[in-house]
C-alpha positions as CSV (number, residue, x, y, z in Angstrom):
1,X,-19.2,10.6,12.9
2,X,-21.0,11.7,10.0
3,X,-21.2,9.0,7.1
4,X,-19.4,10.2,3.7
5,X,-20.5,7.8,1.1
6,X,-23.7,5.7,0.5
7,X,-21.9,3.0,-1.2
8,X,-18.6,2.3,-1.8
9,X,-17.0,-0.4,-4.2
10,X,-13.6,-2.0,-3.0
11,X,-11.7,-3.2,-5.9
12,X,-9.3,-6.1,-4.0
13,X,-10.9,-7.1,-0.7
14,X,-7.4,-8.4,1.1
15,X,-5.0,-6.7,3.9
16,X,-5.9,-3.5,2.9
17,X,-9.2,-3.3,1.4
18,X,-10.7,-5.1,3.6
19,X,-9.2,-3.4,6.4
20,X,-10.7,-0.3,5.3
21,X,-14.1,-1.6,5.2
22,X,-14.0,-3.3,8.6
23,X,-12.4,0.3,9.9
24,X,-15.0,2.7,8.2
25,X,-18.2,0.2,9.2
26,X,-17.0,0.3,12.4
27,X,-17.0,4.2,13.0
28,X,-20.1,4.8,10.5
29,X,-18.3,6.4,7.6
30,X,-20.2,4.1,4.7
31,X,-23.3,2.5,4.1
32,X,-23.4,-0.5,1.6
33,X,-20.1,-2.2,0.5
34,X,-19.3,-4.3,-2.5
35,X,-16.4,-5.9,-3.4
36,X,-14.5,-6.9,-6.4
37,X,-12.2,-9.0,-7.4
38,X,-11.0,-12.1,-9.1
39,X,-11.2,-14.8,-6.8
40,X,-14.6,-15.6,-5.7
41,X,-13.2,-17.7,-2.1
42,X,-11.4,-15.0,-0.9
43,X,-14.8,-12.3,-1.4
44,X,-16.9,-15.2,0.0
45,X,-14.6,-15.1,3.1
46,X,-15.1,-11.6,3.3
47,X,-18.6,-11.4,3.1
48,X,-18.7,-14.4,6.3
49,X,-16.7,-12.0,8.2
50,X,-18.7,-9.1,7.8
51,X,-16.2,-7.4,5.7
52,X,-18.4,-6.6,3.0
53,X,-22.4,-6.8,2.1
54,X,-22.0,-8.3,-1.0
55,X,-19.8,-9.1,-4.0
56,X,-18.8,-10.1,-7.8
57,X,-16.5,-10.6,-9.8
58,X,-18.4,-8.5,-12.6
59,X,-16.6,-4.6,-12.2
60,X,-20.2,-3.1,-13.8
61,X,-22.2,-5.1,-11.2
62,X,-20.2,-4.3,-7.9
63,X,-19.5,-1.0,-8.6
64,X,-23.4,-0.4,-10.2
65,X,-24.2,3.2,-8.3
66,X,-21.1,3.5,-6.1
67,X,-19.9,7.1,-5.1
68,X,-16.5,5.6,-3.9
69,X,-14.5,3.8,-5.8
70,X,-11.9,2.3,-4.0
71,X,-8.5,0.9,-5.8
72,X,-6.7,-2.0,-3.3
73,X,-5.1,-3.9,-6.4
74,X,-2.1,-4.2,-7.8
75,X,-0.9,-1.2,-9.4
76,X,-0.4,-2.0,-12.7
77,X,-4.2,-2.9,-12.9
78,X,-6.0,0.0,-11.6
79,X,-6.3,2.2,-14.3
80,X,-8.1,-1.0,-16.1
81,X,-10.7,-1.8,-13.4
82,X,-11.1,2.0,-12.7
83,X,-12.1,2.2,-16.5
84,X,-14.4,-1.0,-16.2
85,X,-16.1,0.8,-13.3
86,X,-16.6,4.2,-14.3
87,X,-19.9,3.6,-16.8
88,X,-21.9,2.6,-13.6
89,X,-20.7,4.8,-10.9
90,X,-23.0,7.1,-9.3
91,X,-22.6,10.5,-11.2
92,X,-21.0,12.3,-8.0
93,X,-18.8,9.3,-7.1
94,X,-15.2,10.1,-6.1
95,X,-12.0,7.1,-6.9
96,X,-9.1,6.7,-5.1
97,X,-6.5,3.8,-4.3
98,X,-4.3,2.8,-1.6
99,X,-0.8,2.5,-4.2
100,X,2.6,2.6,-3.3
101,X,3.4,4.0,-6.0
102,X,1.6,7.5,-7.3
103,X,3.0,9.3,-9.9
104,X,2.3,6.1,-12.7
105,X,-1.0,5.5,-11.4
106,X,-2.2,8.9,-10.8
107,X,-1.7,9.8,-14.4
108,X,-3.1,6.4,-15.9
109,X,-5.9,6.4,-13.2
110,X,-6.7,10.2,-14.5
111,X,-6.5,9.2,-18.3
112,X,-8.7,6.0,-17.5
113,X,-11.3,8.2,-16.1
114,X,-10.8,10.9,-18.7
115,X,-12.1,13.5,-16.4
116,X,-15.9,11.8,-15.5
117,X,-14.9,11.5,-12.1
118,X,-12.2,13.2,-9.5
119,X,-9.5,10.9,-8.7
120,X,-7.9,11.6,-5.1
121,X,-4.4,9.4,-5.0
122,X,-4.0,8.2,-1.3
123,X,-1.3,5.8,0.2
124,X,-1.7,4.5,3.8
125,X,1.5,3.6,5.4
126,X,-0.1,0.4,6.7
127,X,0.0,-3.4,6.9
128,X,2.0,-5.9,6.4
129,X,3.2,-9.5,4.9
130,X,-0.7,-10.7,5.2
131,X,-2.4,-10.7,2.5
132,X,-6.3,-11.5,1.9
133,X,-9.5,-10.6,3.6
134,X,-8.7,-13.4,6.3
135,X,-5.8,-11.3,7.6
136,X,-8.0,-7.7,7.8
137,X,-8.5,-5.9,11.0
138,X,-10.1,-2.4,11.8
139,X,-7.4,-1.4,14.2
140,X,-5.1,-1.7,11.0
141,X,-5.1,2.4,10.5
142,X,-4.3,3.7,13.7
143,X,-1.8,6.1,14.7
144,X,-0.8,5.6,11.1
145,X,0.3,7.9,8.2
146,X,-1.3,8.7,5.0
147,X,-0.2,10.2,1.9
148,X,-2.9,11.8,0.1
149,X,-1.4,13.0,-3.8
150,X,-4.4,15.0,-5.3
151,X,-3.2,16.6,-9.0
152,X,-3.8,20.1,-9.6
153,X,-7.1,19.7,-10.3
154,X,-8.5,17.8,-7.9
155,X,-11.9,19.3,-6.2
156,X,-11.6,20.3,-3.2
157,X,-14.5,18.7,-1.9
158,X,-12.9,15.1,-3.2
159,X,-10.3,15.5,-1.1
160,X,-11.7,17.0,1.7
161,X,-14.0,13.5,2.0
162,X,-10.7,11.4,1.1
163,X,-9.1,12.9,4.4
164,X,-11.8,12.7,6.3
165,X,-12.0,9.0,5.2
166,X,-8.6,7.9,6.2
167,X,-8.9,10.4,9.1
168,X,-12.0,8.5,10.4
169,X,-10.3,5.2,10.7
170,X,-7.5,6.7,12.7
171,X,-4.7,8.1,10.6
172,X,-2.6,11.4,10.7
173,X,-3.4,12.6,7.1
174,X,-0.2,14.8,4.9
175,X,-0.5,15.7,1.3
176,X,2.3,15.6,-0.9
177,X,3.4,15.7,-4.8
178,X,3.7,12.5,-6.2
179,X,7.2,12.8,-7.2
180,X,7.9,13.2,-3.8
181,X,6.2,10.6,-2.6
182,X,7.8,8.4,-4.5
183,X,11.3,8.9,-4.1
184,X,10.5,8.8,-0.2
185,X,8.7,5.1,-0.1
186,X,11.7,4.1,-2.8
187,X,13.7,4.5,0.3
188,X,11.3,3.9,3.6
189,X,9.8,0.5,1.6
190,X,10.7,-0.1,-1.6
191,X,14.3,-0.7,-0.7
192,X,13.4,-2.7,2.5
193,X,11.6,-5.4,0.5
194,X,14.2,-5.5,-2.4
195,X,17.0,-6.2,0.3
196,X,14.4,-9.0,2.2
197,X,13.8,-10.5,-1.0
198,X,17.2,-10.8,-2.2
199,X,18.8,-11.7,1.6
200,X,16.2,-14.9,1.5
201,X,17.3,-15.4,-2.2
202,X,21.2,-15.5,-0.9
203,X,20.6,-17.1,2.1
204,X,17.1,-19.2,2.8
205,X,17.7,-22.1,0.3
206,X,20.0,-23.6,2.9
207,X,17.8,-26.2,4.5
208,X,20.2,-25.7,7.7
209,X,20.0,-22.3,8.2
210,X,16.4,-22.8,7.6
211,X,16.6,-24.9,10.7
212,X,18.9,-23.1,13.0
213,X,17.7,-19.2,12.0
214,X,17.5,-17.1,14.7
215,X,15.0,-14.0,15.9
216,X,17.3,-11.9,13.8
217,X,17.2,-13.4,10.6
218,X,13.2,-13.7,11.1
219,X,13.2,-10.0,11.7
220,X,14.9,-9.2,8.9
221,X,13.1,-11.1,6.7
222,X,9.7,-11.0,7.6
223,X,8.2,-9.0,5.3
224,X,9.9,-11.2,1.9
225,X,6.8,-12.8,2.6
226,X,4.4,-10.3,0.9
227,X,2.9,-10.6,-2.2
228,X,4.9,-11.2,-5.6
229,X,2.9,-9.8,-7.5
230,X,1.6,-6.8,-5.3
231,X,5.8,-6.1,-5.1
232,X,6.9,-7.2,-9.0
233,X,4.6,-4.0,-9.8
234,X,5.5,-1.9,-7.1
235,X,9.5,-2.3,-8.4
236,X,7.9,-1.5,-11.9
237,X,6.5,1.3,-11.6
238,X,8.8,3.1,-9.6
239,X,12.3,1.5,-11.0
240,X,13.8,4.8,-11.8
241,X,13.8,5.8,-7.3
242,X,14.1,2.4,-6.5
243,X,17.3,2.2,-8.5
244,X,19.0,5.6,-7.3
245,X,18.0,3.7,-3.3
246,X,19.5,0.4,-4.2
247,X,22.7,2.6,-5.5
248,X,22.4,4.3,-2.1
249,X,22.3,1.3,-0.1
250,X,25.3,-0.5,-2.7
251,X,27.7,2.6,-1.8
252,X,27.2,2.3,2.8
253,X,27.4,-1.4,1.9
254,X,30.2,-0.9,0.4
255,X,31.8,1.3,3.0
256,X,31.0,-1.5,5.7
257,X,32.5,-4.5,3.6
258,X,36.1,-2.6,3.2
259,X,35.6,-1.7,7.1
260,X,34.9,-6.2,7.8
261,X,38.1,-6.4,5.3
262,X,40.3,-4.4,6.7
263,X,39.2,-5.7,10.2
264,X,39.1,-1.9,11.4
265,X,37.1,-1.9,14.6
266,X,37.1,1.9,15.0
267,X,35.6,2.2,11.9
268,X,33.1,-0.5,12.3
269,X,32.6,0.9,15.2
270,X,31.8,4.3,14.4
271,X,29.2,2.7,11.2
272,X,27.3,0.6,14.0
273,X,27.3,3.4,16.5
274,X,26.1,5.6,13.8
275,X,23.1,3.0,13.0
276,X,21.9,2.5,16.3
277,X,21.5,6.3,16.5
278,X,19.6,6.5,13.6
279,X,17.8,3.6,14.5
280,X,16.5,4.5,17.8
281,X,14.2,7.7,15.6
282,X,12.6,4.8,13.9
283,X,10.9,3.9,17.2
């Protein structure tokens, strides 16, 4: 496979990031990497594991002569660090991200840059409660969406080398408005990790059900242990979607508890029937 960038910058080496790196290495899309970031233990575990070639924790020094900048941090801070890069990137350098959440950081990512260098807004649907370079794998992509959100004026040729970047490490590529976007992963994982969050909040302070929890409380639970502050932004940033999904969830909630206090089996029936249908596409 033809390599697409010389040298690439990865601003947050963790799950993600890192991922990304071990992926494209692997199939020959990249030469050098750098990465950035803030905490000099996790970048020195990448660089033993042969995530990345080098690193600092100076944004002008790691990203010195890049033409990919890549965004894996949390969303509030990526216009910033794309705007402490941008002086030193190589002239035809291309940025883009891995947010869940576009529409805010496409247009502060675009303002940051103020038009020096194309910015191609991409979201794999990937990974999990691990975070740091210690949990990255290059199998992390595969079979995998990816929502690609170029604006208007994206280059072509940006995005062209965005899909073929994401494409490379084994994902099924779709481009989408960010509006759109957004409301969707409001609902497929926004909402998911507000109800774990708040479940383990109601629940998990309970030294014995700590003890005697089950697989299915595990299961749904698992992923309450990502990142707070990866997930405090993501709520943020898209709290107008995420609020119309809690709403969503509040009202079949709803319907269910009336069902439990009016001890009507057909109708609890007929909710869990309906579930396991709808389940079963998830699959």
């Amino acid at each position: 496979m033809p390599r697409l960038f010389d040298k690439i910058t990865i601003a947050g080496v963790g799950l993600i990031g890192g991922s990304l790196a071990l992926a494209a290495r692997e199939q020959g899309l990249v030469g050098e990497i750098v990465g950035l970031g803030r905490g000099e233990a996790n970048l020195r575990t990448a660089r033993g594991r042969g995530i990345i070639d080098a690193y600092s924790l100076d944004p002008r020094e790691a990203a010195r002569n890049a033409d990919l900048l890549f965004l894996s941090v949390p969303v509030s801070a990526m216009a910033a660090v794309a705007s402490a890069c941008a002086p030193v990137l190589s002239t035809a350098a291309v940025v883009t991200d891995a947010g869940s959440v576009k529409g805010a950081v496409v247009s502060d990512v675009e303002a940051a840059l103020a038009g020096s260098f194309p910015f191609v807004g991409a979201h794999p649907i990937a990974g999990g409660e691990q975070a740091g370079a210690g949990a990255a794998r290059a199998d992390l992509f595969e079979g995998s969406p990816c929502i690609l959100t170029p604006s208007r004026g994206t280059p072509p040729e940006a995005v062209r080398k965005i899909r073929a970047l994401w494409e490379g490490v084994g994902m099924t590529v779709v481009e989408m408005d960010v509006d759109d976007h957004d409301a969707l992963l409001a609902r497929v994982s926004h909402l998911p990790h507000a109800i774990a969050f708040a479940l383990v909040n109601a629940l998990c302070r309970n030294e014995e059900i700590v003890t005697l929890s089950g697989q299915s409380l595990r299961d749904m639970t698992r992923i309450a242990a990502s990142p707070a502050e990866v997930w405090s932004d993501i709520f943020v940033a898209n709290r107008e979607r995420l609020k119309t999904a809690l709403d969503e969830f509040s009202a079949a909630f709803e319907t269910l508890r009336k069902a439990i206090d009016r001890g009507d089996r057909a109708a609890l029936r007929e909710l869990i029937e309906s579930a396991r249908q709808a389940q079963a596409k998830l699959r």
